[in-house]
N, C-alpha and C positions, 0 to 999 in steps of 0.2 A: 504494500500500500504506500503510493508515495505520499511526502509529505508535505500540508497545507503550507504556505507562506502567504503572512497580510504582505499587501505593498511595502507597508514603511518596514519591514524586515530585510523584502527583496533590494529594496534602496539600503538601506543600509549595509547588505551582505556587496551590494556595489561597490558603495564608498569604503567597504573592506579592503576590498580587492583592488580598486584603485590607489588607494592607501600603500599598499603592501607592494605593486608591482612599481613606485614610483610616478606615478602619472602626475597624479596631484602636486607633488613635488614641485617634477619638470613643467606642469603650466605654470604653478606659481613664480617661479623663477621667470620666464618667460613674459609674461604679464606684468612682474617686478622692473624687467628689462623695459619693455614698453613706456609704462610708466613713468620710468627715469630720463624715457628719451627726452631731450633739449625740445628735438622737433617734431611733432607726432609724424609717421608714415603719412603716406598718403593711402597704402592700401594695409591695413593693419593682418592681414587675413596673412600674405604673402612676407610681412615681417614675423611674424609667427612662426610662417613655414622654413625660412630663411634661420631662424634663431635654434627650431626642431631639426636643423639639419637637411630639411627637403628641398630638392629642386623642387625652383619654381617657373612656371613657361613652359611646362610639358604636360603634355596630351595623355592623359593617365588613359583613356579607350582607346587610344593609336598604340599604344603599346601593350595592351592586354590583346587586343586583335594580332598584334604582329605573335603576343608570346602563344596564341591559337593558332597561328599558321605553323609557327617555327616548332611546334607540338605532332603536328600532323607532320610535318617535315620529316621529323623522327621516327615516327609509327613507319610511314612508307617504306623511311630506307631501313629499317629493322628488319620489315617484310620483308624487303630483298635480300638483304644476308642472311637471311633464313634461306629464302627461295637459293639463291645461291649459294648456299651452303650444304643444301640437298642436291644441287645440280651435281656440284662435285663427288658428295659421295657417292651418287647414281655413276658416274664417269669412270670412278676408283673402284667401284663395283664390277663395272663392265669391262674395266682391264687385266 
């Protein structure tokens, strides 16, 4: 039988977890950063992402599409060195 949870537990078993892997931390610091700055950003979203470490200016769907192609790319030629790895033993067979 699993076990009931009110909201304000689930939120709080959150803010546990957030707590405990550093999250909260690293935005406070970040927003600390902000904060301090002389001159606000102009785009606050991208100094966030800049201060987190991420690029910023990239096309996060152009690059999950490419990493579904480059996916399938793989399956194919797997297939083939299979398919071609059966060829030859057929070959070595018949010699």
């Amino acid at each position: 039988m699993s076990q009931y949870q009110t909201p304000d537990s689930k939120k709080e078993e959150f803010r546990k977890y957030l707590e405990k892997s550093g999250v909260i931390d690293a935005l406070t610091k970040v927003l600390v950063g902000l904060y301090e700055e002389p001159e606000r950003p102009p785009n606050a979203v991208d100094y966030i992402k800049r201060y987190m470490g991420a690029p910023t200016g990239v096309d996060i769907e152009a690059i999950r599409a490419e990493n579904d192609e480059l996916k399938k790319q793989v399956e194919d030629h797997q297939q083939t060195i299979t398919d071609l790895n059966e060829r030859i033993k057929k070959i070595e067979g018949d010699s």
